[in-house]
C-alpha positions in Angstrom: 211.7 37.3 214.5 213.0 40.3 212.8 212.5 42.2 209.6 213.9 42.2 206.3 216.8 45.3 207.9 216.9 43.3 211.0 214.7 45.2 213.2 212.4 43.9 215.6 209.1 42.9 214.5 206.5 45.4 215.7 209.2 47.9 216.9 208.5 51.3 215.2 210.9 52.1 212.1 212.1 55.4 211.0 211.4 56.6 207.7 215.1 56.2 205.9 214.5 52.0 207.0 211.1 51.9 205.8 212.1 53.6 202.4 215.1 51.2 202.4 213.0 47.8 203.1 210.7 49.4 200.4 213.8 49.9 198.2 214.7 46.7 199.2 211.8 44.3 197.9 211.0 46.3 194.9 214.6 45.7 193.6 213.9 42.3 194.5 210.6 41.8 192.5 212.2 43.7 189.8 215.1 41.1 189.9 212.6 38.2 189.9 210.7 39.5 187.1 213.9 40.0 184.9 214.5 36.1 185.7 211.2 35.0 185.2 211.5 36.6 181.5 214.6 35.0 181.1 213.4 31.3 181.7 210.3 32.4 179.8 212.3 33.3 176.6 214.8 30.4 177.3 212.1 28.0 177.1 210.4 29.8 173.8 214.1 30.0 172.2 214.3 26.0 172.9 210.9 25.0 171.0 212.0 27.3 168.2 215.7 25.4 168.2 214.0 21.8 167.7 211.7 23.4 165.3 214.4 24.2 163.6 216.0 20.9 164.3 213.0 19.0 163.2 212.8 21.6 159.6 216.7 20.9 159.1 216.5 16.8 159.5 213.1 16.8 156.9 215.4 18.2 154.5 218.5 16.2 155.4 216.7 13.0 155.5 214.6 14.5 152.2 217.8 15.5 150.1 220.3 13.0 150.8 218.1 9.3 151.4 216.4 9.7 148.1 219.1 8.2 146.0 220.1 5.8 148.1 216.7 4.5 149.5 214.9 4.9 146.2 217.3 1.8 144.5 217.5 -0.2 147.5 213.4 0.5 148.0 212.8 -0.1 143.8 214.8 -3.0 143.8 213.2 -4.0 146.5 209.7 -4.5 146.0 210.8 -5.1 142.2 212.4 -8.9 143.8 208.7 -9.2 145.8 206.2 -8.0 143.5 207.7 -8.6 140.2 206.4 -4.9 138.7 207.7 -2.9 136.8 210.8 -1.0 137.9 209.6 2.6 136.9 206.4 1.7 139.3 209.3 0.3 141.9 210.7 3.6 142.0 207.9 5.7 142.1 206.4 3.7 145.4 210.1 4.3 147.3 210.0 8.0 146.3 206.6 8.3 147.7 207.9 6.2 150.9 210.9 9.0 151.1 208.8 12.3 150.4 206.0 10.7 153.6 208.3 10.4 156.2 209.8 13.8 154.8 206.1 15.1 155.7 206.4 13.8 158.9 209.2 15.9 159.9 207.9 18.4 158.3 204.1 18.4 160.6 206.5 17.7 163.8 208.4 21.0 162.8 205.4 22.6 162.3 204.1 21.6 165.5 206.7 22.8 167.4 206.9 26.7 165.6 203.2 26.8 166.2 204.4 26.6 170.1 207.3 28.7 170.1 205.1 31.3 168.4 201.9 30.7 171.2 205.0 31.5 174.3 203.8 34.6 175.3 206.5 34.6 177.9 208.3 38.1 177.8 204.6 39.6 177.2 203.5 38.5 180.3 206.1 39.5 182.0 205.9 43.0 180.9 201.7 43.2 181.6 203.1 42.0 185.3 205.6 44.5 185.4 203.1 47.0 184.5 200.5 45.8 187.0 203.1 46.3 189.5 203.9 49.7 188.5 200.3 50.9 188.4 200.0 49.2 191.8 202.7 51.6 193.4 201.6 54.4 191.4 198.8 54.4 193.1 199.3 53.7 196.3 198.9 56.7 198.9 201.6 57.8 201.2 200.2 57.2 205.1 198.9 60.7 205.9 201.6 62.9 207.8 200.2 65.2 211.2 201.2 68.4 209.6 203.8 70.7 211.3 202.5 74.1 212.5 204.0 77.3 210.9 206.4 78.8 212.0 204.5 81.9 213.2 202.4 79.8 215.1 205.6 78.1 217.2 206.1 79.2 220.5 208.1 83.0 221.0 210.3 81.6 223.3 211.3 78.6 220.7 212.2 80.9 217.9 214.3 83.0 220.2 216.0 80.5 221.8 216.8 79.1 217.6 217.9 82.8 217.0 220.6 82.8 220.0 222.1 79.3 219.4 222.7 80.2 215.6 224.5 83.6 216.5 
């Protein structure tokens, strides 16, 4: 088995291939995030399009049946009930203007969850739970380096000669 740079597990790594692994798999969870908004909004953009859908047919199906529907409706129950024909058309306008309604509550219904997606929101309260997350996160402590006073004479001579 071997790590995400292709190192052996448990094999010590230097610094530049840790900071690149760590470069690495934050670009990737960066990346991942971005695509998880993306299906997020897709979705709430495709309730909002048959809400829309829905909205546009309740008028269609409002505007351009009435005529048609309310004669062949009137006439209608005019042949079975033998009422008057104001009262005919009256009951097939009310017929027309319920399943207008209908359309209308199923548009509703579906705006109501377009607007509940809260997709791209959480999203962004992730990404900014990951950010705090590396904000605070401590770098491993370091042995520090003695001064250079405190080195060895012999080590700053023999630095001295090689760079004259």
């Amino acid at each position: 088995m071997s790590a995400p740079d292709g190192s052996p597990v448990g094999a010590e790594r230097s610094i530049g291939q840790l900071f690149a692994s760590a470069t690495t798999e934050l670009s990737a969870l960066v990346h991942d995030e971005i695509a998880l908004a993306k299906a997020q909004l897709k979705q709430d953009v495709k309730r909002g399009a048959v809400s829309g859908g829905a909205f546009s047919a309740a008028g269609v199906v409002f505007v351009f049946s009435l005529p048609m529907l309310n004669f062949a409706l009137a006439y209608g129950i005019r042949t079975w009930s033998h009422w008057n024909l104001a009262v005919c058309f009256l009951l097939s306008f009310a017929a027309n203007v319920l399943v207008a309604g209908l359309l209308a509550l199923i548009g509703v219904s579906f705006a109501k969850k377009a607007q509940k997606g809260k997709g791209p929101q959480k999203v962004a309260a992730s990404m900014k739970e990951s950010a705090g997350v590396l904000q605070n996160a401590k770098p491993h402590p370091r042995p520090e380096r003695p001064a250079l006073e405190e080195r060895a004479p012999e080590a700053i001579e023999a630095v001295a000669r090689s760079s004259s």
